[in-house]
C-alpha positions in Angstrom: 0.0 0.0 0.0 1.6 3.3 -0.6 1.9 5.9 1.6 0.9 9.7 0.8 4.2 12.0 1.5 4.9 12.9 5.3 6.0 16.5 3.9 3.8 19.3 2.4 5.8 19.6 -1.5 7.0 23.4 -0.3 8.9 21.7 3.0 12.0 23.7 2.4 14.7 24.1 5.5 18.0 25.0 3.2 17.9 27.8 5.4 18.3 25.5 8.8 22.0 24.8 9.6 21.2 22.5 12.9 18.7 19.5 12.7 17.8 18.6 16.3 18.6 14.9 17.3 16.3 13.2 20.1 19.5 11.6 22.0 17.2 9.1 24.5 15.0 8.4 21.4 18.2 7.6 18.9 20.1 5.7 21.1 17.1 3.7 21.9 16.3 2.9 18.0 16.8 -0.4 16.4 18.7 2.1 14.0 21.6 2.8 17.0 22.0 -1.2 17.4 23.0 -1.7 13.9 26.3 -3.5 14.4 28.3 -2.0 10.9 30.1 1.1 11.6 29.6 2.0 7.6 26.1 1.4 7.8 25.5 3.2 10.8 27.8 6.2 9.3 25.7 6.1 6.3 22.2 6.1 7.5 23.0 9.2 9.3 24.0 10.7 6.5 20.8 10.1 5.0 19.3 11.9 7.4 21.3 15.0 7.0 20.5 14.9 3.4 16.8 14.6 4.1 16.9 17.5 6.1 18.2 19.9 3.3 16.1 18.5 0.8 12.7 19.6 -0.7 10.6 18.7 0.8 12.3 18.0 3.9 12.8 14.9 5.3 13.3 13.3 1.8 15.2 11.1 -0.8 15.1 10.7 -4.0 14.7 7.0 -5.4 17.8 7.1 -7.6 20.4 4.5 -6.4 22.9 6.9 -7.2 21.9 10.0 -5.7 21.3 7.9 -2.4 24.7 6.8 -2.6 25.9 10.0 -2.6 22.9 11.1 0.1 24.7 8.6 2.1 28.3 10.1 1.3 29.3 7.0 -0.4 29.9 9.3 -3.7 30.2 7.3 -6.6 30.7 3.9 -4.6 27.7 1.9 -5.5 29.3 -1.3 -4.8 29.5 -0.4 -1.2 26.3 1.4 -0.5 24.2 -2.1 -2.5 26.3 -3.6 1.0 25.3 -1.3 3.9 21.8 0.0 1.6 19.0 -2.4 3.9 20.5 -1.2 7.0 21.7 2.4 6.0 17.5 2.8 4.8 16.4 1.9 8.2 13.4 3.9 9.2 12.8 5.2 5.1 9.5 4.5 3.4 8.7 5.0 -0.3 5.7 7.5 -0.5 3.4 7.7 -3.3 5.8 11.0 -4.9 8.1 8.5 -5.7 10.7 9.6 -3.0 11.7 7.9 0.9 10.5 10.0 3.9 12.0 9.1 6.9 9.6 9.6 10.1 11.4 10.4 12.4 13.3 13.3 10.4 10.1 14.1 9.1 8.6 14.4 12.3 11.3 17.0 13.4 11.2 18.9 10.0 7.2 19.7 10.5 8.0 21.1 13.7 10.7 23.5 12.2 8.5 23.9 9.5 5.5 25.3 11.5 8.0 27.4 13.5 8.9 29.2 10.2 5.5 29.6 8.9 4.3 30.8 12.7 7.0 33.3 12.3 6.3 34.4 9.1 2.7 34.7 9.8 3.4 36.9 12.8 5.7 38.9 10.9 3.5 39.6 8.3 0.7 40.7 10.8 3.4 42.5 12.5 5.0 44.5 9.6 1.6 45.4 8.3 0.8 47.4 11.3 3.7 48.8 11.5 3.9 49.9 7.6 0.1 50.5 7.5 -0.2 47.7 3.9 -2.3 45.0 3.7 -1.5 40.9 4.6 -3.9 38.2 3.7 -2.7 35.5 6.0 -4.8 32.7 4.5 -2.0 30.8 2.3 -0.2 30.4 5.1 -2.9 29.5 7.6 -3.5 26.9 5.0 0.2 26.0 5.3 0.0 25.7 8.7 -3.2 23.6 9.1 -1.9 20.7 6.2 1.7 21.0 8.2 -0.5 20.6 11.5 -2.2 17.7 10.0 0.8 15.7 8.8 2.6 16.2 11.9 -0.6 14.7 14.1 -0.5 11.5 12.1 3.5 10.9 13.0 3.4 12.6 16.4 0.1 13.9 18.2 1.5 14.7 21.5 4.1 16.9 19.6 4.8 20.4 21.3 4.1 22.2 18.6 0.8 21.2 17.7 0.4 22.6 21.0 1.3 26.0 20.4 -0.4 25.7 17.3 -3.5 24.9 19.6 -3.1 28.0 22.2 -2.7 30.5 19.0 -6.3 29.3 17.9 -7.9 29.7 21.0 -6.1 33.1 21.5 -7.9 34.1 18.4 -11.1 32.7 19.0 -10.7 34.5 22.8 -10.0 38.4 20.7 -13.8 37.6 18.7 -13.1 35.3 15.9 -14.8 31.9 16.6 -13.2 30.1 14.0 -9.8 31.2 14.4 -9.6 32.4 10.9 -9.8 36.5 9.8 -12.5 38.1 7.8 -11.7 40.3 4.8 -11.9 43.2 7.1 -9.3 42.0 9.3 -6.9 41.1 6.7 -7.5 44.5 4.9 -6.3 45.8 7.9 -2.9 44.2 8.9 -0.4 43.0 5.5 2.1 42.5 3.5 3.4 42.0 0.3 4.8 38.6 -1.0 7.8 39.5 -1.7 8.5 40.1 2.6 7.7 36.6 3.0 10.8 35.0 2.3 12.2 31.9 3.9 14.4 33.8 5.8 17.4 32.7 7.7 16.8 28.8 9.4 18.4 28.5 12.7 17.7 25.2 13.3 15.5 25.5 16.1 12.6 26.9 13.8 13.3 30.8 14.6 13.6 33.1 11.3 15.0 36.3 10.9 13.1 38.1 7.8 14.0 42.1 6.4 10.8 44.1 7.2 9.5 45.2 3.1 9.7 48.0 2.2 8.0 50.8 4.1 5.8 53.3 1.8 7.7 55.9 0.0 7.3 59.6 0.5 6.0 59.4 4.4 7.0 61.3 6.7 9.8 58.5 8.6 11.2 58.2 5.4 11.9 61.5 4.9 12.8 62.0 8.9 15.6 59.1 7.9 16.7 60.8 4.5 17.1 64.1 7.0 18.8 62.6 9.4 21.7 60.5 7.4 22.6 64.2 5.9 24.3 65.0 9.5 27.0 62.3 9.0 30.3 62.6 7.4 30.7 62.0 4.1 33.8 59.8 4.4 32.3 58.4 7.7 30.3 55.3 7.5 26.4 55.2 9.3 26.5 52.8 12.0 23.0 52.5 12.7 20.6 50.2 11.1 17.5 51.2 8.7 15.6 48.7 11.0 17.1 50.2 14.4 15.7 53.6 12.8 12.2 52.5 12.6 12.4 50.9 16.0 12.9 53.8 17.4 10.4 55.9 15.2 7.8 54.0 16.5 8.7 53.8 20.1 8.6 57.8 19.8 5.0 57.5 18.1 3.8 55.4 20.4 4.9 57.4 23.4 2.9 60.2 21.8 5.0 62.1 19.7 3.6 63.0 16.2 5.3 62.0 13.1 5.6 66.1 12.0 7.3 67.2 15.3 9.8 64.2 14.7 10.3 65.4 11.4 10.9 68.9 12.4 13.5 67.7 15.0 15.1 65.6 12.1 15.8 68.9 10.3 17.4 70.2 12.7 19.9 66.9 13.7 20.3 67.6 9.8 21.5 71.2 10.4 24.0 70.0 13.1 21.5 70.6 16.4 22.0 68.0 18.4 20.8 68.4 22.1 23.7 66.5 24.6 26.3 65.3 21.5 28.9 66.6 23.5 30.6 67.6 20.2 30.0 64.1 18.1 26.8 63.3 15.6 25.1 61.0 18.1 23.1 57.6 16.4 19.8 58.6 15.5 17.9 56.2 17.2 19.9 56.5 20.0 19.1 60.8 20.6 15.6 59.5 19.6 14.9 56.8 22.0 16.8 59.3 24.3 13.9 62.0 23.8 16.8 64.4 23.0 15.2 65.4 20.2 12.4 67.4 22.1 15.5 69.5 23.3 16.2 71.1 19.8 14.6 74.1 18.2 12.1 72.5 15.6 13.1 76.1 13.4 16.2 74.9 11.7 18.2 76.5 9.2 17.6 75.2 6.0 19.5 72.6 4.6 22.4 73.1 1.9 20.8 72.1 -1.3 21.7 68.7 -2.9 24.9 68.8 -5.0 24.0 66.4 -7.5 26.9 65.2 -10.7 24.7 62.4 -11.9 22.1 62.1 -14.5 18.8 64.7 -13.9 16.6 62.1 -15.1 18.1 59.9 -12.5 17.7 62.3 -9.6 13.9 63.4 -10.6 12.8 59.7 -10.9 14.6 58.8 -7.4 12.6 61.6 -5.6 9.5 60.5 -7.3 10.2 56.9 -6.6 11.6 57.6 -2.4 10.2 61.3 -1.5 12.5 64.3 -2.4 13.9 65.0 0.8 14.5 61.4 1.9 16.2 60.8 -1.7 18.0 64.4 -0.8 19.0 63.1 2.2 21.1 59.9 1.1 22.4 60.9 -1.7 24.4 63.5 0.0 26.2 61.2 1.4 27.0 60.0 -2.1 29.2 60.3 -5.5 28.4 59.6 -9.2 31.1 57.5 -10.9 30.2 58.0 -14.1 32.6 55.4 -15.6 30.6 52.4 -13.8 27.6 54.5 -13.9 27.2 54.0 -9.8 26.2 55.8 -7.3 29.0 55.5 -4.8 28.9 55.5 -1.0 30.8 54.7 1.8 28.1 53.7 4.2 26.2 50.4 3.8 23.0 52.0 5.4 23.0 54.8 3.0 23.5 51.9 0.1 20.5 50.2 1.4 18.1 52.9 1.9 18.3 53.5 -2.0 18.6 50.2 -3.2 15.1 49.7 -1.2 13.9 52.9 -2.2 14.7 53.2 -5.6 14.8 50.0 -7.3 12.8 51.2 -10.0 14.8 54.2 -11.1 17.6 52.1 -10.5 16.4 49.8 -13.3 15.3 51.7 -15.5 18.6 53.8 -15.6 20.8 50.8 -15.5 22.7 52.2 -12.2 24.2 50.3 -9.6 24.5 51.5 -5.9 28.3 50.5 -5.0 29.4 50.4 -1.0 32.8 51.7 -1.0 34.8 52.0 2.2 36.7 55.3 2.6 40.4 55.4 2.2 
């Protein structure tokens, strides 16, 4: 009788480094007593091949891609001898590939970690950016991983948490622990933010917030803000660390135009308490140093700009002029690589997230150069 796949088809952990082992469990396995040291070597192997494969927990049926699966290269002749024992544990699924349970069991854990995470992110960065997030594909995700993982292990943790996230929703006025279009109109994301993100092996993901809207009033607080470095200095803080702290400010009260008024004037050198230095941004934020500053700056020094016009005019369209004003001064044109040159990452990544468009469709690169 053949068996449907233990993996959803999109089971991808690439992005895990570490696969957990269960030491009791393995070293209570009929697996752990086989007596050949190759074998033994082999079928764990296999494992660690299963793990990075898609989906995860799976071989292929090709005798010699299981050989090398088993890091036997080439050498057929000895993985035909240690194969039956090596394969302990593998069943042949109805996809045509061996899923191993165990493995399998473990990789629908990570797996609903990752989705869980990038469910919560998307919810998470919609609020924050104010965009849209329909979270039913991966709900879906979730339940079929949910599903699989009860018919290998029901007692699993995971499930679990899967459980208390339901009733946590049906508790905030959602009986069926699923959103309404209202609700998803209200918190989301685009596509594009839902990466797979960086696998730690325990199920936890790291994933770049998108791209915030272009033109608001952070954004151009941020472009303001990056003209007080040096030129040939590089800008320590992070775009992310930025927003942090933006929002910490907003949610203490402040309104985005007083922050934005205070960001002109860290522009024109007015730092309250920086004893000399240009303090981190988030930092003087977080800090509620900015309060101290007169909101009436002096105007800024208007953009000194060597590059292509049409450039410039589509990269303010594309990022809002004064946060495209505001990173490219701390920028060069090469015009023999046609680049935009800096010497701070942050200031590279601001318009390589801001302007991809205009990039594109002036063929210009955005080159990080570190100062001399």
């Amino acid at each position: 009788m053949a068996h449907p796949p233990l993996t959803p088809p999109e089971c991808d952990l690439r992005d895990f480094p570490r696969m957990m082992l269960d030491i009791t469990r393995l070293r209570q396995s009929d697996f752990d007593a086989t007596p050949d040291d190759s074998a033994w070597r082999a079928g764990l192997n296999l494992w660690f091949s299963a793990w990075h494969s898609v989906p995860a927990g799976s071989l292929s049926d090709d005798e010699a891609a299981l050989a090398k699966a088993a890091g036997l290269g080439r050498d057929l002749r000895t993985w035909r001898k240690v194969k039956s024992a090596a394969m302990r544990g593998f069943v042949l699924c109805d996809d045509g590939r061996h899923y191993h349970e165990t493995v399998c069991e473990f990789a629908l854990e990570a797996w609903l970690e990752k989705l869980s995470q990038r469910l919560s992110s998307g919810a998470g960065n919609a609020k924050r950016w104010k965009i849209s997030f329909d979270p039913a594909d991966i709900e879906h995700a979730i339940e079929h991983a949910a599903a699989l993982l009860a018919r290998i292990s029901p007692q699993s943790k995971a499930l679990l948490k899967i459980k208390r996230r339901q009733s946590r929703q049906d508790d905030d006025g959602n009986p069926n622990g699923t959103e309404n279009q209202s609700q998803r109109d209200t918190k989301t994301v685009p596509t594009g933010s839902q990466g797979t993100g960086t696998g730690t092996g325990t199920g936890i993901i790291e994933e770049e917030p998108p791209n915030p809207p272009r033109g608001d009033l952070r954004d151009d607080a941020f472009g303001l803000a990056v003209q007080a470095y040096p030129e040939a200095g590089r800008l320590t803080v992070s775009i992310e660390a930025m927003g942090e702290a933006w929002d910490d400010e907003i949610a203490a009260g402040a309104t985005p135009a007083a922050i934005l008024a205070a960001a002109k004037a860290f522009a024109a050198g007015q730092y309250a308490d920086g004893g000399g230095r240009v303090p981190r941004f988030d930092r003087w934020l977080r800090k509620g140093l900015w309060k101290l500053v007169s909101p009436a700056a002096p105007p800024v020094t208007p953009l000194a700009w060597n590059g292509p016009p049409d450039l410039l005019a589509d990269l303010r369209r594309e990022m809002g002029e004064d946060h495209a004003n505001g990173v490219l001064r701390m920028c060069r044109w090469d015009q023999d690589r046609g680049a935009i040159v800096t010497s701070s990452g942050t200031v590279a990544d601001l318009i390589r997230k801001g302007g991809p468009r205009a990039l594109r469709a002036h063929g210009a690169q955005v080159l990080e150069e570190r100062a001399a």
